[in-house]
N, C-alpha and C positions, 0 to 999 in steps of 0.2 A: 520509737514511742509506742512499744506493744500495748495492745489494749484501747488505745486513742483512736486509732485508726486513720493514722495522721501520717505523711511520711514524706519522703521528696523523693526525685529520681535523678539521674546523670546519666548522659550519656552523647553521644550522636544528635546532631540535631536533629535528624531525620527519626530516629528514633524515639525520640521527645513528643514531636508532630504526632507520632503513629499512637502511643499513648497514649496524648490527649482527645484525637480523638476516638479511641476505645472508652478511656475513661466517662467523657464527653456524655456518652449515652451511657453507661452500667452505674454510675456512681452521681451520691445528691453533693452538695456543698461541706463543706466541713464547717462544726457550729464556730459561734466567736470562742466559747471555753475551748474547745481547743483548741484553736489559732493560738488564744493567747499562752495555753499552756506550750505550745510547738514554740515561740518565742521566747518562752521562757527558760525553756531547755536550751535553745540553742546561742542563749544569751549566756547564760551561767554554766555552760557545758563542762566545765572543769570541776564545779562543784558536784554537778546532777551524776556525772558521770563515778567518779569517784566514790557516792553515796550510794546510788545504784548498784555497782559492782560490788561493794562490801555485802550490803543487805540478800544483793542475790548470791553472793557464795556463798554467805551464813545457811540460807535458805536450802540450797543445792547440798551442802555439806550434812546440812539435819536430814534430808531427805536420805539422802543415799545410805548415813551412818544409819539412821532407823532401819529402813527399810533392810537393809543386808542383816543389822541382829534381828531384826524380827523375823525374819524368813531365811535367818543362816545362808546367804549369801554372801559373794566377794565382787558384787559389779564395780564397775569404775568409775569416778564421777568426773558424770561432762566438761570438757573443757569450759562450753559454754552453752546456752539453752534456759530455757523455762520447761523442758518438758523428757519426758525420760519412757521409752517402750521396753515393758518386760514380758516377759513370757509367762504365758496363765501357768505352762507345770513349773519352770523356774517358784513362784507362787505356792504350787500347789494343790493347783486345781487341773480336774482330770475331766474330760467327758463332759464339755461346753464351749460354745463358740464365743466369740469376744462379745456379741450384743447380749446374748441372755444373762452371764456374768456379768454386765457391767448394770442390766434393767434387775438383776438380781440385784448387786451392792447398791445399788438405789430407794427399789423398793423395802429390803431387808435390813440393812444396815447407814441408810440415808449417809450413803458416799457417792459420792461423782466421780467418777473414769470414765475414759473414754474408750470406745470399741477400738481395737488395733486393725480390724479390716477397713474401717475409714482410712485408715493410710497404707493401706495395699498389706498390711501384717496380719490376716488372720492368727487366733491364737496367742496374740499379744493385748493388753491393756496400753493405752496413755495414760500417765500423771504428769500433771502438771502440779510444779513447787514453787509458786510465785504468793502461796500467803503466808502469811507468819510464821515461824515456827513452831508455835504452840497448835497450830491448827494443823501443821502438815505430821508431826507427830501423832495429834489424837487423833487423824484422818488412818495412815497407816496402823497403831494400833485396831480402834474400832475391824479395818480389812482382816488382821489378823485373828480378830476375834471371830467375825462371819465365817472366812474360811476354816 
């Protein structure tokens, strides 16, 4: 249930124990909307699951087709994910680190990426493709325009 912040875990009993209590002190309660939404997923899982998977490939598909003609690439798209690292020259971009380019496409072009050194990739951007596809296209156009 990405986004919820909601989840379960498996495993070892002992393993369980140790969890909870790390959880125990770093983490608050989870509210009732989510309870009930985690219920609600796990009650209709066939359905959720099903609609989920269609709407995120739809998603993933617009993402990666856009972005490859807009910046003449050939990447591959994820088996599975909400989120995709490319490389600033892949891009296009020459002579900037992933936080200036991304506080650039912010302030400049009111897009959201994420710096690619938050997860150990300087030189690389995060996108994530988990809204609409009318938004994850004018998102990557607008990028192609700044750059």
């Amino acid at each position: 249930m990405s986004g919820w912040r909601i989840g379960f875990g498996l495993g070892a009993a002992e393993q369980i124990r140790k969890a909870q209590q790390f959880l125990g002190q770093t983490t608050t309660g989870v509210s009732p909307v989510c309870q009930a939404a985690a219920t609600a997923a796990v009650s209709h899982h066939g359905e959720v699951n099903s609609y989920v998977k269609k709407h995120m490939e739809l998603r993933r598909d617009v993402f990666f087709d856009t972005l490859n003609h807009l910046f003449c690439l050939e990447l591959e798209k994820s088996p599975s994910a909400l989120y995709c690292l490319v490389s600033l020259q892949e891009l296009g971009v020459k002579d900037t680190d992933s936080i200036k380019f991304c506080n650039d496409a912010m302030n400049k072009g009111n897009i959201a990426i994420t710096p690619g050194i938050f997860f150990g990739q300087e030189g690389y951007v995060r996108f994530a493709y988990s809204d609409p596809p009318e938004n994850i296209k004018e998102g990557l156009e607008a990028l192609k325009r700044l750059i």
